[in-house]
gemmi code that builds the backbone of each chain (N, CA, C; Angstrom):
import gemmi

chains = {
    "A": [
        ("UNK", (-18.097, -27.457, -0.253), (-16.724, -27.972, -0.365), (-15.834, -26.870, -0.964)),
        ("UNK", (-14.896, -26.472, -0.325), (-14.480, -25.060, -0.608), (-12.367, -25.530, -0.100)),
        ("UNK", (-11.759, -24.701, -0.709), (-10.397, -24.779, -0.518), (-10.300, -22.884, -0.271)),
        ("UNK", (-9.167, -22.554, 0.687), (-8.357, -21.714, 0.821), (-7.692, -21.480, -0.101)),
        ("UNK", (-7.559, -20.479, -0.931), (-6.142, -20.535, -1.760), (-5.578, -18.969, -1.346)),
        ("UNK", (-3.783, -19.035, -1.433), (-3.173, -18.240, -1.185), (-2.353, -18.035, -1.986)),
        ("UNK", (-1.859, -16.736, -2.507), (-0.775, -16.453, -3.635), (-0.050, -15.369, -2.787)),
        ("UNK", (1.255, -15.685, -3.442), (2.367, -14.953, -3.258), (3.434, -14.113, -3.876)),
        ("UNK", (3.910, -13.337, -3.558), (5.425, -12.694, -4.813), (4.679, -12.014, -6.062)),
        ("UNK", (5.186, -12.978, -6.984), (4.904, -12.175, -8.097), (3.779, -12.662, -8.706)),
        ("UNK", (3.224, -14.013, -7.987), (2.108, -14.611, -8.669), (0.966, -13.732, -7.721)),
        ("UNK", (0.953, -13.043, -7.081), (-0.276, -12.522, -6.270), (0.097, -11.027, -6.993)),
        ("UNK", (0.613, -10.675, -6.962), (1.071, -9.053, -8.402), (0.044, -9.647, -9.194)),
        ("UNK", (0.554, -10.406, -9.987), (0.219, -10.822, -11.174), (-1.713, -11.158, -10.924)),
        ("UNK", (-1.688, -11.718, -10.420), (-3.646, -11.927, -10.059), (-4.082, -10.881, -9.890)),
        ("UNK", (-3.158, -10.132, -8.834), (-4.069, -9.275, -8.307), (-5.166, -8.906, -6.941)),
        ("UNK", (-4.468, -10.281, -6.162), (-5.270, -10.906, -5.250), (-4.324, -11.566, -4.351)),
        ("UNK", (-4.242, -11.789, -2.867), (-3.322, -12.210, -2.056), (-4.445, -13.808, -1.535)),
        ("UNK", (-5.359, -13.643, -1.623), (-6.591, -15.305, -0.949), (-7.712, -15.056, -1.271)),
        ("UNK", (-8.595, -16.207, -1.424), (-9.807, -16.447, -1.566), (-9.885, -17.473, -0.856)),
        ("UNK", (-11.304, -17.902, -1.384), (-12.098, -18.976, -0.911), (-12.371, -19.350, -1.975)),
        ("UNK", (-12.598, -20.669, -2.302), (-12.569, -21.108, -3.901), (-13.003, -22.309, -3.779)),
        ("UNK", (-13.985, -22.696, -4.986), (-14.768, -24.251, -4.745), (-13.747, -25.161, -5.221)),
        ("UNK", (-13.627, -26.448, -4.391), (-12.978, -27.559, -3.904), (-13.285, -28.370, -5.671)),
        ("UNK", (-14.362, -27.716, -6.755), (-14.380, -28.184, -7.948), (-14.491, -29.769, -7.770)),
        ("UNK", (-14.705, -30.444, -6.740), (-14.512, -31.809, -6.516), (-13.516, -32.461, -7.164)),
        ("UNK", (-12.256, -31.732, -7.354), (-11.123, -32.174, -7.386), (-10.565, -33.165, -6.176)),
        ("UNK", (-9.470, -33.993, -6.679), (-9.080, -34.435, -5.306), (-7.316, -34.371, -5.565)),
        ("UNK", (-6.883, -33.801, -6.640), (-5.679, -33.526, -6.095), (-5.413, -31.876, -6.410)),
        ("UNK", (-3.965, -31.445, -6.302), (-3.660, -29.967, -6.548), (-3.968, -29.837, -7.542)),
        ("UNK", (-3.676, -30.731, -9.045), (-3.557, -30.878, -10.605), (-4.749, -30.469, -10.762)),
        ("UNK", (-5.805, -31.101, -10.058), (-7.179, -30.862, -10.804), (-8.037, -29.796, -10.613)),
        ("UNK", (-7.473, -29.391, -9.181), (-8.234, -27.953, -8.722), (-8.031, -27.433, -9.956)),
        ("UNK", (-6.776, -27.290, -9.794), (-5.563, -26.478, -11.049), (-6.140, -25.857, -12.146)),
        ("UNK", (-6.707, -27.075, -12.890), (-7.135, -27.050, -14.399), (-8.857, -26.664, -14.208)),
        ("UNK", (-9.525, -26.766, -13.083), (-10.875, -26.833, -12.679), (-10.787, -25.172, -12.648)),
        ("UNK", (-9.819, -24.663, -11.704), (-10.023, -23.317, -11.079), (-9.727, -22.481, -12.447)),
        ("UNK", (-9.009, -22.872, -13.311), (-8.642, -21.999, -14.585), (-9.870, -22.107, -16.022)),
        ("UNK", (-10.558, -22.834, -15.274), (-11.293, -23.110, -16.594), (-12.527, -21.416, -16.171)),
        ("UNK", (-12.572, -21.703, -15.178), (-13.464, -20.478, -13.946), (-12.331, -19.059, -13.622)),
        ("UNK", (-11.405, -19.222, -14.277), (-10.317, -18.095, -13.493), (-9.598, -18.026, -14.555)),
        ("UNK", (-9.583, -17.433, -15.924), (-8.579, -17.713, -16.908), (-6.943, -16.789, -16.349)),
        ("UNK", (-7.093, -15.685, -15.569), (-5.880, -15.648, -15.189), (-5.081, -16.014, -14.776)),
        ("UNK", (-5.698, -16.982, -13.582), (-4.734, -18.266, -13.352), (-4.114, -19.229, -14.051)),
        ("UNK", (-5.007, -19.901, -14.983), (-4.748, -20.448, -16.195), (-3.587, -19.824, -16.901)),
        ("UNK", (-3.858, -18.758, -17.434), (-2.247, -17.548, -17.944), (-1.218, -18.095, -17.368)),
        ("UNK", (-1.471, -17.645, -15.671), (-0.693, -17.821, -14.903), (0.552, -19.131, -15.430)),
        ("UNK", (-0.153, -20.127, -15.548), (0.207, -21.317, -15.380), (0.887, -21.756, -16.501)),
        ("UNK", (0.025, -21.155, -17.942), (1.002, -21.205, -19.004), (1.955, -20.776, -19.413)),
        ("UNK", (1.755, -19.389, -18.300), (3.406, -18.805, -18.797), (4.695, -20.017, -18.590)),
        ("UNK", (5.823, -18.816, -18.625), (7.130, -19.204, -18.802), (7.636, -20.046, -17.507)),
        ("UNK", (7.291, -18.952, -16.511), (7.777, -19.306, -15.076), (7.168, -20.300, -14.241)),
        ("UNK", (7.925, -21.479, -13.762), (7.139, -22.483, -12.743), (6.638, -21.715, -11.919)),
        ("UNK", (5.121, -22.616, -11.394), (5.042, -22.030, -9.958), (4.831, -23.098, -8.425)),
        ("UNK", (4.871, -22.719, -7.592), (5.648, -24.117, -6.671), (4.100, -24.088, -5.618)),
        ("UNK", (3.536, -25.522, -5.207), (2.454, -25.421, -4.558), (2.776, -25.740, -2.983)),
        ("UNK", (1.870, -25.540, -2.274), (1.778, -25.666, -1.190), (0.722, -25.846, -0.030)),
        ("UNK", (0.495, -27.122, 0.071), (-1.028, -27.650, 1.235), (-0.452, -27.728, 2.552)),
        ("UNK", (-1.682, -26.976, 3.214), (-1.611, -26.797, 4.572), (-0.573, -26.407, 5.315)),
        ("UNK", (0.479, -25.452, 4.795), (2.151, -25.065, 4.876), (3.001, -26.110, 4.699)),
        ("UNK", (2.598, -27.138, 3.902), (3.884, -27.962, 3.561), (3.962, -27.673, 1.545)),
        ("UNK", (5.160, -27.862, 1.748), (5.555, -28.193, -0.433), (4.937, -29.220, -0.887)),
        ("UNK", (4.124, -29.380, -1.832), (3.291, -30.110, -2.354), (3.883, -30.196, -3.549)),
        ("UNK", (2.916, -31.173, -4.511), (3.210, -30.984, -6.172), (2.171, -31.479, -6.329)),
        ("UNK", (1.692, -31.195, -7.711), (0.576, -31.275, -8.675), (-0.252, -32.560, -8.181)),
        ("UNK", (0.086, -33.897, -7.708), (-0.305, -35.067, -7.667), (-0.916, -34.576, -5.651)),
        ("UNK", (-0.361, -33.772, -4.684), (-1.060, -33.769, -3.706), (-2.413, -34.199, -3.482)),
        ("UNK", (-3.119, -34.725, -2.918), (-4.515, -34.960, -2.436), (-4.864, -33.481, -1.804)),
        ("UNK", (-5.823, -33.333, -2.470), (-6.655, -32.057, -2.011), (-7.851, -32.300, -1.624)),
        ("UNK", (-8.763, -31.657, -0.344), (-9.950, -32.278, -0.011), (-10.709, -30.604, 0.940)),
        ("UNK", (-11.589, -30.815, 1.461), (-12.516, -29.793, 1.723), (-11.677, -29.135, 3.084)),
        ("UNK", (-12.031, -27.743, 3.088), (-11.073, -27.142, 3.840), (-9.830, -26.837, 4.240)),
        ("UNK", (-8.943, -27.953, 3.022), (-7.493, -27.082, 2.916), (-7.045, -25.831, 2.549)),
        ("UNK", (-5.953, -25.300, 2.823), (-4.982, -23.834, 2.614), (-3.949, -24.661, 1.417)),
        ("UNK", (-4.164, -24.101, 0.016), (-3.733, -23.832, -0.466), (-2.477, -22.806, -0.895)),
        ("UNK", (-1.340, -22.737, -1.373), (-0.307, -21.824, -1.530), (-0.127, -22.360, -2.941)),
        ("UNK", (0.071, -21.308, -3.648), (0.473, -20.654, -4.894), (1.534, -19.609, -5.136)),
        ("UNK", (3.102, -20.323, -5.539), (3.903, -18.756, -5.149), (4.687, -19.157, -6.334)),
        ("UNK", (5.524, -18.265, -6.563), (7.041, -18.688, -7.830), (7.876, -19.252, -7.021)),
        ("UNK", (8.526, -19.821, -7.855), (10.277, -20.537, -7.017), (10.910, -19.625, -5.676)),
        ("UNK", (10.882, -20.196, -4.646), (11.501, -19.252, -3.724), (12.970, -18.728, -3.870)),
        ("UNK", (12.976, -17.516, -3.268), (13.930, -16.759, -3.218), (14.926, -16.399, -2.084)),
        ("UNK", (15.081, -16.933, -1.173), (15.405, -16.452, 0.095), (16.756, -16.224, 0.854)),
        ("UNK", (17.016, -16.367, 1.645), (18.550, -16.598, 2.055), (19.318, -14.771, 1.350)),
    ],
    "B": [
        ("UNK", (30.126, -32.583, 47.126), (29.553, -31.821, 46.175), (29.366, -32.490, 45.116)),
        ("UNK", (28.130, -32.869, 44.887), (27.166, -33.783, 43.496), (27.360, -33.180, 41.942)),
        ("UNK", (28.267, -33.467, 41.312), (27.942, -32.805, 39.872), (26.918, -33.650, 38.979)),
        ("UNK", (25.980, -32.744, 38.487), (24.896, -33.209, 37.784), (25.750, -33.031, 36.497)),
        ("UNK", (25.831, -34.344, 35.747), (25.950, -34.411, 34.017), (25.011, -33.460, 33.132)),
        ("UNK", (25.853, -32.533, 32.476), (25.041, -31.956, 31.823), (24.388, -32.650, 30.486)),
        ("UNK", (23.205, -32.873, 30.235), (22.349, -33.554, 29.198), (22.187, -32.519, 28.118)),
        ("UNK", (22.817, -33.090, 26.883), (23.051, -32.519, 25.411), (22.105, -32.372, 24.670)),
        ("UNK", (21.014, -31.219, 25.252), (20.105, -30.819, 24.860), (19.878, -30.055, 23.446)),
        ("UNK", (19.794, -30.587, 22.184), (19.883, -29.622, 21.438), (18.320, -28.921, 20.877)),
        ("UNK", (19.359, -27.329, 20.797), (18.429, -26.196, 20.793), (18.294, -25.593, 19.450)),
        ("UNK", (17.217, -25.820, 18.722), (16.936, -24.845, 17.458), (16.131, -23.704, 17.658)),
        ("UNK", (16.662, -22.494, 17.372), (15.794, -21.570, 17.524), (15.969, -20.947, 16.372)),
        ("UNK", (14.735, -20.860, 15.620), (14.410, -19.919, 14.357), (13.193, -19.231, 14.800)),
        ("UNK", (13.715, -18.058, 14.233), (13.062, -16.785, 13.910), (12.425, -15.828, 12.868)),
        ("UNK", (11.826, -15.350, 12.357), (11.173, -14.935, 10.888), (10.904, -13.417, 11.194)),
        ("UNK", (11.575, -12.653, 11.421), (10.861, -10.895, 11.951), (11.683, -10.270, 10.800)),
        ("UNK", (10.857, -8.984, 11.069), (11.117, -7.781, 10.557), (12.839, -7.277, 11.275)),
        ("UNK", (12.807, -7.406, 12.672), (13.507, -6.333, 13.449), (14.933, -6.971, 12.716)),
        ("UNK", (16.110, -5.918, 13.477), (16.935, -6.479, 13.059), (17.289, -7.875, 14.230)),
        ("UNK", (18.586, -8.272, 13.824), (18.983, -8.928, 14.867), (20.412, -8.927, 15.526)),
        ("UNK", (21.086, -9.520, 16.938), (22.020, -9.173, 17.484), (23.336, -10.632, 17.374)),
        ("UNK", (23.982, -9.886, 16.038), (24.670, -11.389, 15.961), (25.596, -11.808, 17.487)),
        ("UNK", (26.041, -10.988, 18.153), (27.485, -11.280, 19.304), (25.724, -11.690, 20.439)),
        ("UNK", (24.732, -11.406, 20.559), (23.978, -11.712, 21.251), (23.411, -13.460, 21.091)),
        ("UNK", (23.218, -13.780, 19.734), (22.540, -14.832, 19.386), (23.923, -15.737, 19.337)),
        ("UNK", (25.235, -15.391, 19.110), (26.326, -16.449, 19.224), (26.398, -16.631, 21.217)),
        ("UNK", (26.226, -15.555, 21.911), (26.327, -16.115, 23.261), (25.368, -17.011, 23.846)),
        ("UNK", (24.253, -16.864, 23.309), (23.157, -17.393, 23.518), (22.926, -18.825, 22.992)),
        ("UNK", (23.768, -19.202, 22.041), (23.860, -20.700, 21.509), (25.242, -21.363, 22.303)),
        ("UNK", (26.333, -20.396, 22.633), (27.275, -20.918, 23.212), (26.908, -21.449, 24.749)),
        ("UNK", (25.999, -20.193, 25.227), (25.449, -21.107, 26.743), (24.943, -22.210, 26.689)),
        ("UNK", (24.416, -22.252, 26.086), (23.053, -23.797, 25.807), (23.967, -24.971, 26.012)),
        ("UNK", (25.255, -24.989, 25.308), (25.970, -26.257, 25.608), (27.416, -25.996, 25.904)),
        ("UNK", (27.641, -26.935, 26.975), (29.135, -27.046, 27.951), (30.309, -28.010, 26.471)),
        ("UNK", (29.523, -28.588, 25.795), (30.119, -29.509, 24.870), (30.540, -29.220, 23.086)),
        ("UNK", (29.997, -27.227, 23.345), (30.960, -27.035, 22.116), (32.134, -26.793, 21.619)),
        ("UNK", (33.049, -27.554, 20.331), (34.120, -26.915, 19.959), (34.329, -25.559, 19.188)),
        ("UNK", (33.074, -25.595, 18.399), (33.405, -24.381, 17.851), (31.620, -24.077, 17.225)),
        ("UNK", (31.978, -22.452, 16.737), (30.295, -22.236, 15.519), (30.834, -21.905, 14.436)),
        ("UNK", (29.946, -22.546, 13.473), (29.860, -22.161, 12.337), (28.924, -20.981, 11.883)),
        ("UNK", (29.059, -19.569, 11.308), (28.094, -19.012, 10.939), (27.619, -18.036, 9.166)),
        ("UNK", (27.015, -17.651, 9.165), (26.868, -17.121, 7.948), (25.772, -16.089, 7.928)),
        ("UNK", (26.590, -14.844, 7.478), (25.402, -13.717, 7.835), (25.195, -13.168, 6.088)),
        ("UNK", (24.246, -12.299, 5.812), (23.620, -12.950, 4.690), (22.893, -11.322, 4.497)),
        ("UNK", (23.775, -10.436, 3.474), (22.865, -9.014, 3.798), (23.004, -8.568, 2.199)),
        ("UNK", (22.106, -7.384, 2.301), (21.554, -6.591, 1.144), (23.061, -6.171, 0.314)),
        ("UNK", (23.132, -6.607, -0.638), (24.020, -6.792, -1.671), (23.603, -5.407, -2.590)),
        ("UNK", (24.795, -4.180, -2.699), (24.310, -3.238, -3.270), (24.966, -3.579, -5.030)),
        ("UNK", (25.199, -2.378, -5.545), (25.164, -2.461, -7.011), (24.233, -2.045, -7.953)),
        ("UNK", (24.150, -1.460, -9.630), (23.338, -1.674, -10.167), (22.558, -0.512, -9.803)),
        ("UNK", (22.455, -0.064, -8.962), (21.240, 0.805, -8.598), (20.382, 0.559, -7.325)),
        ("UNK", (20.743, -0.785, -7.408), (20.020, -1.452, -6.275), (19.408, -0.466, -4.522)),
        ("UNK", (18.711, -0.287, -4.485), (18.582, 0.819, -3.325), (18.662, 0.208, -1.711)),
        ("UNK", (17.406, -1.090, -2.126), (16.982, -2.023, -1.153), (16.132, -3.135, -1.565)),
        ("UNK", (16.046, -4.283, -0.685), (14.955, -5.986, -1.275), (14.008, -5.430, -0.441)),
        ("UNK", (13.023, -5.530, -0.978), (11.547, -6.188, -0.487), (11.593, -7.668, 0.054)),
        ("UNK", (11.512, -8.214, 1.203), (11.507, -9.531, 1.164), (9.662, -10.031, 1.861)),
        ("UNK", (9.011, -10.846, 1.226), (7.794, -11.313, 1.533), (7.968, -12.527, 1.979)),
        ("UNK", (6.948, -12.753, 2.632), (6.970, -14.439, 3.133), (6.047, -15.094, 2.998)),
        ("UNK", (5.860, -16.141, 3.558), (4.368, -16.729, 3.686), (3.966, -17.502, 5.467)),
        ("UNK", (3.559, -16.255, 5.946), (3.489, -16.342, 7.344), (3.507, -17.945, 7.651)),
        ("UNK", (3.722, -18.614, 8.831), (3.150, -19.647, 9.437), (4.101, -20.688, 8.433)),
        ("UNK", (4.247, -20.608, 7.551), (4.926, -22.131, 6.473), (6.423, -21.736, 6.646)),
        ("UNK", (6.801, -20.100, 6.695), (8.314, -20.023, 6.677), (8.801, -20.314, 7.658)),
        ("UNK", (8.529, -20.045, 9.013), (9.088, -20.354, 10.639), (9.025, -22.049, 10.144)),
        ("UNK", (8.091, -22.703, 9.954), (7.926, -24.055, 9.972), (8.948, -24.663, 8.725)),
        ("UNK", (9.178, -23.710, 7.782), (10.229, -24.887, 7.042), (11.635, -24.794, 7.315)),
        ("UNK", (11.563, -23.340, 7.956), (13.482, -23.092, 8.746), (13.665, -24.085, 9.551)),
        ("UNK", (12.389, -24.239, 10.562), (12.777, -25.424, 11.063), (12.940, -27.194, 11.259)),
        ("UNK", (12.191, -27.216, 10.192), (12.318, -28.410, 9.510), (13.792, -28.342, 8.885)),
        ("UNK", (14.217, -27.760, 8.473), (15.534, -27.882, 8.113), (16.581, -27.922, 8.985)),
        ("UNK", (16.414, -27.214, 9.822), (17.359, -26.771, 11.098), (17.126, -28.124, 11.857)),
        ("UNK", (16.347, -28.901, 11.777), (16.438, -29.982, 12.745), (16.939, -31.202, 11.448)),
        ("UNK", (16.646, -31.056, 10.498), (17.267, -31.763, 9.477), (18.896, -31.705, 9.755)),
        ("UNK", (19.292, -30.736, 10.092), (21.151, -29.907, 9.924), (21.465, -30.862, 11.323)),
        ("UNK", (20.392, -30.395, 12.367), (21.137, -31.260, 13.639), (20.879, -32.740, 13.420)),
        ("UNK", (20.445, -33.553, 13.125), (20.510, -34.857, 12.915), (21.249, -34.931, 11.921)),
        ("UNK", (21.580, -34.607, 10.750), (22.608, -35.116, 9.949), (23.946, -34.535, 10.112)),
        ("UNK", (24.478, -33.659, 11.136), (25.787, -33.002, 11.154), (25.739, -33.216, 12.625)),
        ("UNK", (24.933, -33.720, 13.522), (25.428, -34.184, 14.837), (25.766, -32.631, 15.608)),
        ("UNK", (24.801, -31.494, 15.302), (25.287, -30.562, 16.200), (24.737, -30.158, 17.397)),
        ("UNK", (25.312, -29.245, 18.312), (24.215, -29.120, 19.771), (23.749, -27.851, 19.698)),
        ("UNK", (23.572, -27.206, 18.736), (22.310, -26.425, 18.480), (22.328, -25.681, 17.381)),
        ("UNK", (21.424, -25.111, 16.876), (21.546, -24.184, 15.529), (20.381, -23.016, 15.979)),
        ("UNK", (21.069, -22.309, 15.242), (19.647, -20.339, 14.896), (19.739, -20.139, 13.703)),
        ("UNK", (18.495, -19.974, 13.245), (17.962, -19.704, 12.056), (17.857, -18.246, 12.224)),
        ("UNK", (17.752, -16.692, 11.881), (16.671, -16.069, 11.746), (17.044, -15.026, 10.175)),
        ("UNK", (15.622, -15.118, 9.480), (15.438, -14.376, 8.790), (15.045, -13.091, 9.042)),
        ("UNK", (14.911, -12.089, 8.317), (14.083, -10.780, 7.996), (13.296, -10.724, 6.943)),
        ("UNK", (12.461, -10.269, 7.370), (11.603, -9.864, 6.236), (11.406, -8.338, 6.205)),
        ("UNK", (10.170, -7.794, 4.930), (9.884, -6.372, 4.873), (11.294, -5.971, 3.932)),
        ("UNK", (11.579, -4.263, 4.299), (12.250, -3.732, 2.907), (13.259, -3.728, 4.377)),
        ("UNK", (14.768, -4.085, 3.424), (16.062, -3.565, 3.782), (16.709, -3.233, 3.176)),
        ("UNK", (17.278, -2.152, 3.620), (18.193, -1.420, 2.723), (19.741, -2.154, 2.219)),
        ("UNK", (20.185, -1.633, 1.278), (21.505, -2.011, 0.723), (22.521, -2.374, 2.136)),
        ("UNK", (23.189, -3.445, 2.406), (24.246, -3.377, 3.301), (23.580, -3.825, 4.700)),
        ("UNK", (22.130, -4.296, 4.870), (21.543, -4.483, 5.627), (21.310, -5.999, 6.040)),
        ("UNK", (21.561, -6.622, 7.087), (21.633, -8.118, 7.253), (20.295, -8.864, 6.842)),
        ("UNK", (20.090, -9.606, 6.512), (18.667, -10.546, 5.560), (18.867, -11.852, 7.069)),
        ("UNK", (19.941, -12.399, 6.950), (19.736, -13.650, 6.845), (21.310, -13.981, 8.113)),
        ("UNK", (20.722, -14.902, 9.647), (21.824, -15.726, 10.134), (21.423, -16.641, 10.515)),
        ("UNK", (22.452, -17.780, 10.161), (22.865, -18.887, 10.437), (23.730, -19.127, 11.041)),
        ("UNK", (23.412, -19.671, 12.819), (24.389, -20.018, 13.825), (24.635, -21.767, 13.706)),
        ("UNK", (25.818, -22.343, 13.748), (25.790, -23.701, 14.259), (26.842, -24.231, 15.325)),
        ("UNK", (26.204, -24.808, 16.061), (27.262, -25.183, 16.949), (27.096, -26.403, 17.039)),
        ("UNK", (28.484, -26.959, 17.465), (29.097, -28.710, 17.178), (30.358, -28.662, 17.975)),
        ("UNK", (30.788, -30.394, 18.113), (31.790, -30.726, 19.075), (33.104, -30.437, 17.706)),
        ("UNK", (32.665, -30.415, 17.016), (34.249, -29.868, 16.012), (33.875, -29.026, 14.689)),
        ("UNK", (34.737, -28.593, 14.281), (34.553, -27.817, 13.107), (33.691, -28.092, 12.230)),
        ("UNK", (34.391, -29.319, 11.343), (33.289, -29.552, 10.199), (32.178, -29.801, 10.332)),
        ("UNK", (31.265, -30.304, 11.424), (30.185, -30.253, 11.384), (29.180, -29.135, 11.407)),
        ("UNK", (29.949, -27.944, 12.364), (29.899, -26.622, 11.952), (30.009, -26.137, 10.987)),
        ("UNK", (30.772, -26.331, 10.525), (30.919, -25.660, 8.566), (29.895, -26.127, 7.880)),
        ("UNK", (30.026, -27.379, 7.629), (29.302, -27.987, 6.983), (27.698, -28.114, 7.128)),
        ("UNK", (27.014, -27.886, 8.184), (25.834, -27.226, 8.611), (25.441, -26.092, 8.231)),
        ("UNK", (26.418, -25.561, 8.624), (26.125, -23.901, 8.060), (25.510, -23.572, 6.454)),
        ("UNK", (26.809, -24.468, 5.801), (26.571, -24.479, 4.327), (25.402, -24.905, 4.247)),
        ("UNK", (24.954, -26.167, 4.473), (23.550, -26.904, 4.568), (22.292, -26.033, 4.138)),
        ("UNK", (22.605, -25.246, 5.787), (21.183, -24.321, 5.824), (20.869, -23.494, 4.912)),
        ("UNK", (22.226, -22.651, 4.341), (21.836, -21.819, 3.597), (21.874, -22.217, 2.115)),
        ("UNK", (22.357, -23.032, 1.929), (21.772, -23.093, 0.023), (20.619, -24.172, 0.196)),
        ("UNK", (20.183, -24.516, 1.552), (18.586, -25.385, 1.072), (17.313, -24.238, 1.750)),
        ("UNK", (17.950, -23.261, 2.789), (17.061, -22.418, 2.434), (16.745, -21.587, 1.340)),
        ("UNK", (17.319, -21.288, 1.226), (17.463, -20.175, -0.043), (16.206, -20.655, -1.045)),
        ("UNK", (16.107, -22.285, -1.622), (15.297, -22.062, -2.552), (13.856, -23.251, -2.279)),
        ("UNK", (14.219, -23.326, -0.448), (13.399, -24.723, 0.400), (12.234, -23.952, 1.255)),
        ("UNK", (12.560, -22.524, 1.445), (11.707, -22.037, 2.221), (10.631, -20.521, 1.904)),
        ("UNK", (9.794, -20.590, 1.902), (9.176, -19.776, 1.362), (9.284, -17.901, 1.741)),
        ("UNK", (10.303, -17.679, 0.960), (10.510, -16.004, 0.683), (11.102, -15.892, -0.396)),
        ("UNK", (10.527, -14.564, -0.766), (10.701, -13.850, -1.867), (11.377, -12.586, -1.817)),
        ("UNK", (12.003, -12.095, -2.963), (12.946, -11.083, -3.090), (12.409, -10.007, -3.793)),
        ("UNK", (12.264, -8.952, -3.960), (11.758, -7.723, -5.267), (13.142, -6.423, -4.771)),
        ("UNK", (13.934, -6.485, -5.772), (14.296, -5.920, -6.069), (14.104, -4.091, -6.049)),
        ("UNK", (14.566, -3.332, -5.101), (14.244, -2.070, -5.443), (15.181, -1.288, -6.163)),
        ("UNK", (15.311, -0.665, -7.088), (16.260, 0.421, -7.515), (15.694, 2.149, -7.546)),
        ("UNK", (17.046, 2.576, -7.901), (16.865, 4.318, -7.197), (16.400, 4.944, -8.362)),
        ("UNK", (15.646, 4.737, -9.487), (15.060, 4.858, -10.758), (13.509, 4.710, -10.364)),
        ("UNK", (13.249, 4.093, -8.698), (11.851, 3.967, -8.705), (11.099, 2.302, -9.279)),
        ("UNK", (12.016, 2.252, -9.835), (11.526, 0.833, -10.682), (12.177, -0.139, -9.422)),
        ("UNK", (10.991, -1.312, -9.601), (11.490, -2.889, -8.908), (11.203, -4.186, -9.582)),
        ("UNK", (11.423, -4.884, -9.207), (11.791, -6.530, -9.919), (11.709, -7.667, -9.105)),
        ("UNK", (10.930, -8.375, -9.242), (10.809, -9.924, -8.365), (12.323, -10.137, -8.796)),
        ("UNK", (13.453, -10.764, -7.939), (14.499, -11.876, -8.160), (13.624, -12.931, -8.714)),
        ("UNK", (15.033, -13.620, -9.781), (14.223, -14.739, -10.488), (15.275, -16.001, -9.846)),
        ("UNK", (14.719, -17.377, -9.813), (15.326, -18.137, -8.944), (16.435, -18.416, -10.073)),
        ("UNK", (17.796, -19.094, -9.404), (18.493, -19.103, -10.099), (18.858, -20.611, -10.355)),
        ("UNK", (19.410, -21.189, -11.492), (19.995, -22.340, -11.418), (20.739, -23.094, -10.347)),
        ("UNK", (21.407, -22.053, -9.957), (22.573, -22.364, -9.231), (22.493, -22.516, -7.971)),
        ("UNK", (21.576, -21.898, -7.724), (20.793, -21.278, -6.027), (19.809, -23.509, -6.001)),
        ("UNK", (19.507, -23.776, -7.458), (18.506, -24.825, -6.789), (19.916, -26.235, -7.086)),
        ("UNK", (20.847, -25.874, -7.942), (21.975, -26.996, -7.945), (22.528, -26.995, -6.543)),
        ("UNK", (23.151, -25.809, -5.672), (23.137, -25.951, -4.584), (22.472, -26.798, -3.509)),
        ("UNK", (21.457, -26.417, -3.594), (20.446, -26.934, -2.727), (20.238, -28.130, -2.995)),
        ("UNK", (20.374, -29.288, -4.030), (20.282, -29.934, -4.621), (21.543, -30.965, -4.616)),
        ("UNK", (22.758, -30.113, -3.962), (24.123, -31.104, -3.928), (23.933, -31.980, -2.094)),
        ("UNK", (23.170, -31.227, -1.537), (23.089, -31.931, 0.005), (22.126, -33.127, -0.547)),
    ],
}
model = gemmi.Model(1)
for chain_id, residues in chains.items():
    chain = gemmi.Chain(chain_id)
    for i, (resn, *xyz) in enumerate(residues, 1):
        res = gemmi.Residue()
        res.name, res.seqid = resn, gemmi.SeqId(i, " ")
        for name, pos in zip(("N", "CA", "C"), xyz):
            atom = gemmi.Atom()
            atom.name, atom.element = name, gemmi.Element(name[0])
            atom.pos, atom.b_iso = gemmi.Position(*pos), 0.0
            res.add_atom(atom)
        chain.add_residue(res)
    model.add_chain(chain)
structure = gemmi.Structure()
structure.add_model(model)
structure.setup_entities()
């Protein structure tokens, strides 16, 4: 049971890493990967405590913390977009 | 001689590239599509110098950005009633003075044009996934940080 995860901007700077493959932690929403993957990844964890939000994203749609997460989703991990 | 009614097909076309793009090309190209416009609304959207500023880095997130321009862009034509809209971004580094960002709309009258236009761009800006880094002529760069104002915008539609 495994999730995609993808980072972006300044949160993939900051890791150090643009994707993995990462255990599904038998989480079932974004929140719990979340706290699962940081307990195993303290940079992410950092990540998360810092200052700056960071905005999620399942299967290319905007998610939030409460999403249902399940085996073989694409994960996104980025800062507040910037665009336009 | 049979005249066929022309059927008010509306056309979104968004785009996400590197290249540049051809604004007098992409306004003829939305004006053909329909016999039933009054006017376009547009908004072109480029590298803002100053500061030092040299050129943006702009990143994306392949596959989710085409898909949320257009989720929006079809959002703009159902709520502003228009007969077609163009999205296209750039991505990669552009230099100072260099176009980022157009927004075509076309409609049977103005304000829905205007008002579309506006739409797209303050709910893209902080609805669709790209990012900004900052280059300056010191060598040094900087993620843009999102702004209040950029998500109150987006936030008044």
């Amino acid at each position: 049971m495994s999730v995609t995860v993808l980072y972006f901007a300044a949160l993939r700077e900051r890791l150090g890493k643009s994707s993995e493959t990462a255990s599904l932690h038998d989480a079932t929403t974004v929140g719990e990967w979340i706290a699962a993957q940081g307990r195993v990844d303290p940079a992410l964890a950092d990540a998360f405590a810092g200052s700056g939000a960071i905005r999620v994203a399942v299967n290319k749609t905007l998610a939030d913390l409460h999403a249902p997460l399940t085996d073989g989703d694409e994960l996104a991990l980025f800062p507040p977009m910037t665009g336009g | 001689m049979t005249v066929t009614p022309q059927t008010s097909e509306i056309v979104v076309r968004v785009l996400v590239q590197e290249e540049a793009f051809d604004v007098g090309a992409e306004t003829a190209r939305l004006l053909a599509d329909s016999d039933e416009v009054g006017g376009l609304g547009s908004f072109l959207g480029v590298v803002r110098g100053g500061g030092g500023l040299t050129a943006l880095c702009l990143e994306h997130y392949p596959g989710m950005s085409e898909a949320a321009l257009n989720d929006l862009a079809e959002q703009a034509v159902a709520r502003f009633d228009l007969a077609g809209c163009t999205v296209i971004h750039r991505v990669g580094r552009l230099p100072v003075g260099a176009p980022i960002v157009l927004v075509l709309t076309s409609a049977a009258h103005r304000a829905a044009a205007l008002d579309a236009t506006r739409f797209l761009i303050d709910r893209l800006k902080t609805g669709a996934p790209f990012w900004k880094r900052e280059e300056f002529s010191d060598g040094s760069s900087v993620w843009v940080e999102s702004r209040a104002e950029d998500d109150a915008a987006a936030a008044g539609w």
